[in-house]
C-alpha positions in Angstrom: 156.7 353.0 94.7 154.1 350.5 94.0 151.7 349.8 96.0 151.3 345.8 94.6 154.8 345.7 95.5 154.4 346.9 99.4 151.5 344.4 99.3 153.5 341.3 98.3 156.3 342.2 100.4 154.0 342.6 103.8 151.9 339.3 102.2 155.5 337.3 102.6 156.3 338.4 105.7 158.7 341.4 105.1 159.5 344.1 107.1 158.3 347.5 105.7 160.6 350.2 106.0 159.5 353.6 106.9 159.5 355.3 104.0 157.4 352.3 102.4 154.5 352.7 105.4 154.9 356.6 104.7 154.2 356.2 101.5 151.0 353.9 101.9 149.8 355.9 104.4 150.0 359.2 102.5 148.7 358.3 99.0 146.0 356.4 100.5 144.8 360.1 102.3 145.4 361.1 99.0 143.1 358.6 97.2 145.7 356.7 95.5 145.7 353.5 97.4 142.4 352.3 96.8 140.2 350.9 99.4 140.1 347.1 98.4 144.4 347.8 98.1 144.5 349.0 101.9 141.7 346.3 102.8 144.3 343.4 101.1 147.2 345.2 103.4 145.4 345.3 106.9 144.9 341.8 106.1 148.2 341.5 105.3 149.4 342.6 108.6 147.0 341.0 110.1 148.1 337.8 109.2 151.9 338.1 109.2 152.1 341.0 112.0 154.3 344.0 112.3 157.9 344.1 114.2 157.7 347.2 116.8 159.7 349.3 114.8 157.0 348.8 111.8 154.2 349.5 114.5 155.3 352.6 115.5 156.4 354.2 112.0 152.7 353.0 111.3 151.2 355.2 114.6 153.6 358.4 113.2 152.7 358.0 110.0 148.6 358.2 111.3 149.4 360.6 113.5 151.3 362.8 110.6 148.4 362.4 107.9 147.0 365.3 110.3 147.2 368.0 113.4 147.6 368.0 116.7 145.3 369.7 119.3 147.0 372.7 120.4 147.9 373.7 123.5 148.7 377.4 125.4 152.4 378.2 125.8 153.0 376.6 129.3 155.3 378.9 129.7 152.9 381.7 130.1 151.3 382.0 133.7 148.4 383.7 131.8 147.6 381.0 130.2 148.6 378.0 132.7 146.0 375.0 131.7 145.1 371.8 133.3 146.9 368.3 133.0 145.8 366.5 130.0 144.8 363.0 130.0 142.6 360.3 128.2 141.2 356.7 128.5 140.7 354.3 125.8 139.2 350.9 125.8 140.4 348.0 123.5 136.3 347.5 123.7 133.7 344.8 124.6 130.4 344.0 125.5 128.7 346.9 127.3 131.9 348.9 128.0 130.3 352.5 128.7 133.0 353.7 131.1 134.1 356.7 128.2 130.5 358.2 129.3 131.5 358.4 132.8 134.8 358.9 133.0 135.2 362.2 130.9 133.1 364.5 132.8 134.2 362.9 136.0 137.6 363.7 135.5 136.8 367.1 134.2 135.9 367.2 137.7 138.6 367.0 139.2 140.6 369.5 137.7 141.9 367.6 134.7 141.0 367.8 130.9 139.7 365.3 128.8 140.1 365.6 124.9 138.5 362.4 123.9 139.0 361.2 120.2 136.8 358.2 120.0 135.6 355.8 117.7 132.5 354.1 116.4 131.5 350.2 116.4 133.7 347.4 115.4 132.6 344.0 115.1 130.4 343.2 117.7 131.7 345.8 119.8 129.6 349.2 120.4 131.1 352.8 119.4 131.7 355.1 122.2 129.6 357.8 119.5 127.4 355.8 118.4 126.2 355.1 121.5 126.3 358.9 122.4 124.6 359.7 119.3 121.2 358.3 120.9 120.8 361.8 123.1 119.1 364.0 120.5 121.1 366.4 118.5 124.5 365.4 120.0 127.2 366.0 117.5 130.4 364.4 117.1 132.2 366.2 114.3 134.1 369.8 114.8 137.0 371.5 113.5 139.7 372.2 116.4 139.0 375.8 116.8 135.2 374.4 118.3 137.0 371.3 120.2 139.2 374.3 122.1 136.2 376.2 122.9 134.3 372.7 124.4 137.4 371.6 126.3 138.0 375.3 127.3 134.4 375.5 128.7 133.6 371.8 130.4 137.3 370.3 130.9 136.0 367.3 128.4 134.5 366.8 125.0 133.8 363.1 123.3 134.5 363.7 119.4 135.6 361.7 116.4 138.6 361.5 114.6 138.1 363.8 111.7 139.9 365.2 108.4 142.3 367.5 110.7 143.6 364.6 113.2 144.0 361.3 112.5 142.1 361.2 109.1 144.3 358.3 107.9 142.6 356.4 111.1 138.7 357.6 110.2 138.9 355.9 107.1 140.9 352.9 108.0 138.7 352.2 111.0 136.0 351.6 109.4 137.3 349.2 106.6 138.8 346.7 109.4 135.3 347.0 111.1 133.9 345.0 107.6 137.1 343.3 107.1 138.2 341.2 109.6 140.9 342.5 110.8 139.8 344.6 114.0 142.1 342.1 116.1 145.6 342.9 114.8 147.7 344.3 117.3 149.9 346.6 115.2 147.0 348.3 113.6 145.2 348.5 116.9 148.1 350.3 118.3 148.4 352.7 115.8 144.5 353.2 116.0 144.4 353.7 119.3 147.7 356.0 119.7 147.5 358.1 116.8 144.4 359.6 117.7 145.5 360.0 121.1 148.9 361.4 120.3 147.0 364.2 118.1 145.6 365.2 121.5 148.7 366.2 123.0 148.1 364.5 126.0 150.1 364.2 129.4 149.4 360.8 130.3 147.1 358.2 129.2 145.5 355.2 131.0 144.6 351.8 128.8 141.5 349.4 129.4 142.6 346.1 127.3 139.5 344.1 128.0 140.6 340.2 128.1 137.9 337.4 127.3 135.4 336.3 124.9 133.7 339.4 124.7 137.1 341.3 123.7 139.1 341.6 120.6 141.9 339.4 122.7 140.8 336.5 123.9 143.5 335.6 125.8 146.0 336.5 128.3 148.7 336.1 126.4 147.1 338.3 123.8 146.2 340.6 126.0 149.3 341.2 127.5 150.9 341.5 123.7 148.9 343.9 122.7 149.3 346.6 126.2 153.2 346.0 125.8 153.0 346.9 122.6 150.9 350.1 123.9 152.7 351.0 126.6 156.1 350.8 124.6 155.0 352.5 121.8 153.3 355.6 123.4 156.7 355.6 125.5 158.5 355.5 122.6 156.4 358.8 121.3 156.5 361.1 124.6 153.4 360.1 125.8 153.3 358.3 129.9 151.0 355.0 129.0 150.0 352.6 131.7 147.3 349.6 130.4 144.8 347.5 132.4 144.1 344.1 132.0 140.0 343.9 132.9 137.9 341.0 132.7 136.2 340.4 129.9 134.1 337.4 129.6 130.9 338.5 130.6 128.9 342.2 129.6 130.7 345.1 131.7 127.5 346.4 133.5 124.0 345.8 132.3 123.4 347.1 129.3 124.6 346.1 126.0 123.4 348.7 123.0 123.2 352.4 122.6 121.1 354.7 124.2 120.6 351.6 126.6 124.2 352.2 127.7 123.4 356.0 128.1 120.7 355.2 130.2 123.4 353.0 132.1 125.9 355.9 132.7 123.5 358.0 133.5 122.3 355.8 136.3 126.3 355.7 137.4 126.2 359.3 137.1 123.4 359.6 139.7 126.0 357.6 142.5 124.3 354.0 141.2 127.0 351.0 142.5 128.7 348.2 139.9 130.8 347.0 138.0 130.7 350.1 135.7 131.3 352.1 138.5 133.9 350.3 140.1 136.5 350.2 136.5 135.6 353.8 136.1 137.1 354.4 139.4 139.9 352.3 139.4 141.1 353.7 136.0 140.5 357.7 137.0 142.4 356.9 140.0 145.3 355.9 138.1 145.0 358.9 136.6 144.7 361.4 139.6 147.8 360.1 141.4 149.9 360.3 137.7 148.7 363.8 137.3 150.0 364.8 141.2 145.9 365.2 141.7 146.5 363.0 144.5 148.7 361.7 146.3 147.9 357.8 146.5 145.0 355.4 145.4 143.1 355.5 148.7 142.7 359.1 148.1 142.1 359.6 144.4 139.5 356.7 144.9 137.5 358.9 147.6 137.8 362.0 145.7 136.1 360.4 142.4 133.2 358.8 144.5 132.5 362.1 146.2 132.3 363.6 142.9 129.8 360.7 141.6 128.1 360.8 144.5 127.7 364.7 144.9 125.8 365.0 141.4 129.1 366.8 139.9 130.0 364.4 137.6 126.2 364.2 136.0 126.0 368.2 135.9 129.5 368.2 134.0 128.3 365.6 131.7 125.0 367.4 130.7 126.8 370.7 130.2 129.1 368.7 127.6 126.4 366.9 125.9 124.7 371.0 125.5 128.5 372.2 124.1 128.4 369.2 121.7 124.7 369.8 120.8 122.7 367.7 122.5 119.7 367.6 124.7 119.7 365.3 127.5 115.6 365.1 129.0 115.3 362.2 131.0 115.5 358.4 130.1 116.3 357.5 126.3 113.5 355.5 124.8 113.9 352.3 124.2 112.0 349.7 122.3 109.8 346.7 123.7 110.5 344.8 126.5 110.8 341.0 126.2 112.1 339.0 129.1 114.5 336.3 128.6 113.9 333.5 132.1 115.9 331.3 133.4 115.1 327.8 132.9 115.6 326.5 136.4 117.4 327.8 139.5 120.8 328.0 139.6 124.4 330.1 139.9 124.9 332.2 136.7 128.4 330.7 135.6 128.8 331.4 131.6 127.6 334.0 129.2 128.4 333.3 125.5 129.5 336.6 124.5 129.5 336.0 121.1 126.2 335.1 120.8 125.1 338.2 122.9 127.1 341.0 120.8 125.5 339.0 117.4 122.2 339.4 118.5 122.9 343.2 118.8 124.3 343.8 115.3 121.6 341.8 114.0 118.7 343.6 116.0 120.4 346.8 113.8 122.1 348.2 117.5 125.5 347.4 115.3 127.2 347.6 111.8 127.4 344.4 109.4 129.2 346.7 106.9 129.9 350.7 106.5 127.4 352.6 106.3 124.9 350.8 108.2 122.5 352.6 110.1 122.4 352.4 113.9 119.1 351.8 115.4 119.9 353.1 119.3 116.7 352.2 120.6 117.5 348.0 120.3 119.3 346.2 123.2 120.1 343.7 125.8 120.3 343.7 129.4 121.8 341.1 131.6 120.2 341.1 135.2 123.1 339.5 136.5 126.8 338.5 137.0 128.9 335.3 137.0 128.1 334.5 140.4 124.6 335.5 140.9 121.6 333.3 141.6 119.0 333.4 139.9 115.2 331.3 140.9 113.5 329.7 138.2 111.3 331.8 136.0 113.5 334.8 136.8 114.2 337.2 134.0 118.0 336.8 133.4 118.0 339.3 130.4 115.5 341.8 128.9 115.7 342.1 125.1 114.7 345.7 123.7 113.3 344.8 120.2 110.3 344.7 117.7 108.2 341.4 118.8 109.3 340.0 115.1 112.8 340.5 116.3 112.2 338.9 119.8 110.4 335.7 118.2 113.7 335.4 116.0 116.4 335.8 119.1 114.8 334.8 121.6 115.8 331.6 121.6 119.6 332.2 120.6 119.5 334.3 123.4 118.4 331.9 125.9 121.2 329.3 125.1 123.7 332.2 125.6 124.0 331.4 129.6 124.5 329.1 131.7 123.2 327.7 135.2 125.2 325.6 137.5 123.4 323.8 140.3 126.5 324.5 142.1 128.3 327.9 143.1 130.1 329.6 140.9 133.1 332.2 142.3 132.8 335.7 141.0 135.6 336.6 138.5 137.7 339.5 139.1 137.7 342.6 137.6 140.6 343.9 136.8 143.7 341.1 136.6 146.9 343.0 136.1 148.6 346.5 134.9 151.1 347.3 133.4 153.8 350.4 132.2 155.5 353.3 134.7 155.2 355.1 136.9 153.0 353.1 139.0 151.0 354.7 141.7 151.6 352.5 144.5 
């Protein structure tokens, strides 16, 4: 075949078949599709769109171009093994639930293979932000990912040359590319890594809102029906969650800010944070026959918050993967951002807000960059909240050259109403079977 042709084709709006995607898949693992040709067919699809049939030959062929996890003969009472299950997140601003909810489901009896990713857009990486704690590792062949799941019920890795290679390196080209938002390749991002872990069920975040890759509702909805029907489709139980996302998710936004953040929820600190983590394991729990309703799986995961179980599971995975976790992360300089009068916090302009990170060097402007962990935001507050005059609304965690330069962006990227302003919900809908009620 020729890959000019599968180009044009896609360009005009034609269906691929499967042994076209195959093909474009494989010989780009191979090196044969070059990267500006695979750059020119994300865009492609991300223009003109994939039918669901195209969508998931695209996930099998991912998933294909490596290995699964393995897993012990179930049949063998010798080596019976935990349910398997995973999260992912669509992502947005300050979204550091993965932190939390791996080792707090490890827990409770389940395991938690978690093939993550890095930064796209605007949008911080579940390692990157892990790669603040000094030494942690992200990278192992699946002999080493065995031995870490076998030991703490949960490890936090990337994708690497054994599973879901053809993701690694397509990941990061739509990160510089413009074409994170596509739904077809986000579902075979997301599902292809998560299908290589073999899992037994697996629970969606799709954040909606400015801060998200789906703006919309309607978007939103799209793209979980389209992850729902797909991981069906493949033998995997998928339910998706439709969670606000039009303000930051907790307070941080950053890197080893956010660890500082999950550490804190760790410890039994309340939130928003909390709350989603919660709300999603639950799902979980009651899928898994854990426990028996959402009342109950709900005050099983708060005991183990609460107890200090959940932080000692999550230090002994960050010491399996490497890393040494001894107290707060460092964090560069503090400057406040105050608000200019009272008032009822009633807009965040999210955009501006996940800019000012990549630009302070907390995120990637192209691959390759170099993460600096110590940079940050955090927002003192939620849609709803009052704050007096004077008060610090954010704190920005930069060099003072960096501060004089955003400060002021910063400070036009919320708003004050004179009036009250209703808190927005968190979570607005789910979706997919069986449901736990």
């Amino acid at each position: 075949m020729l890959v000019t042709t599968l180009l044009r084709k896609k360009r005009d709006g034609g269906t691929l078949q499967q042994d076209e995607i195959e093909y474009l898949i494989d010989a780009y693992c191979r090196g044969d599709v070059t990267e500006y040709q695979m750059s020119a067919f994300a865009m492609a699809v991300a223009i003109r769109g994939m039918d669901p049939v195209e969508t998931a030959t695209l996930t099998r062929a991912m998933l294909g171009s490596g290995k699964l996890l393995q897993r012990p003969d179930r049949g063998d009472p010798l080596k019976a093994e935990r349910p398997r299950v995973d999260k992912h997140s669509t992502g947005g601003l300050g979204d550091k639930v993965s932190l939390i909810l791996a080792p707090l489901l490890a827990v409770c009896d389940l395991d938690v293979p978690m093939i993550s990713g890095r930064g796209l857009g605007s949008t911080g990486g579940t390692l990157d932000k892990l790669e603040s704690i000094a030494g942690f590792q992200t990278q192992f062949e699946a002999d080493q990912l065995d031995r870490i799941l076998a030991d703490c019920g949960a490890f936090i890795a990337s994708a690497t040359e054994h599973i879901a290679p053809a993701d690694q390196k397509l990941y990061a080209l739509r990160d510089v590319t413009g074409t994170v938002e596509s739904v077809p390749l986000i579902t075979a991002s997301i599902l292809s890594k998560k299908l290589a872990a073999n899992l037994d069920a697996l629970v969606m975040d799709v954040k909606v809102g400015h801060a998200g890759f789906m703006k919309t509702p309607e978007r939103a909805l799209e793209l979980a029906k389209s992850l729902v029907r797909v991981g069906g489709e493949a033998g995997l139980p998928t339910t998706a969650w439709l969670t606000d996302m039009d303000q930051p998710l907790g307070e941080a936004v950053g890197n080893a800010i956010e660890v500082n953040e999950s550490v804190e929820v760790l410890q039994g600190a309340s939130g928003a944070v909390r709350d989603l983590t919660i709300e999603l394991c639950a799902d979980l729990l009651v899928r898994t026959k854990v426990a028996n309703d959402l009342e109950s799986a709900r005050s099983i995961l708060a005991q183990r918050l609460d107890s200090g179980l959940a932080m000692e599971r999550f230090e002994r995975m960050v010491v399996a993967q490497g890393g040494k976790l001894t107290g707060t992360l460092p964090l560069a300089a503090t400057h406040p951002i105050l608000a200019p009068q009272q008032g009822y916090l009633s807009h965040f302009d999210c955009a501006a807000i996940g800019d000012a990170v990549v630009c302070l060097g907390g995120g990637r402007r192209k691959v390759g960059d170099r993460i600096d962990h110590q940079v940050g935001i955090r927002v003192h507050g939620r849609i709803g909240d009052f704050f007096e005059k004077s008060q610090p609304v954010m704190t920005l965690h930069c060099s003072a050259t960096q501060a004089e330069q955003y400060s002021k962006l910063l400070a036009d990227s919320f708003s004050l109403s004179s009036q009250s302003v209703e808190p927005r919900p968190l979570v607005l809908e789910r979706l997919g079977i069986p449901d736990p009620e």
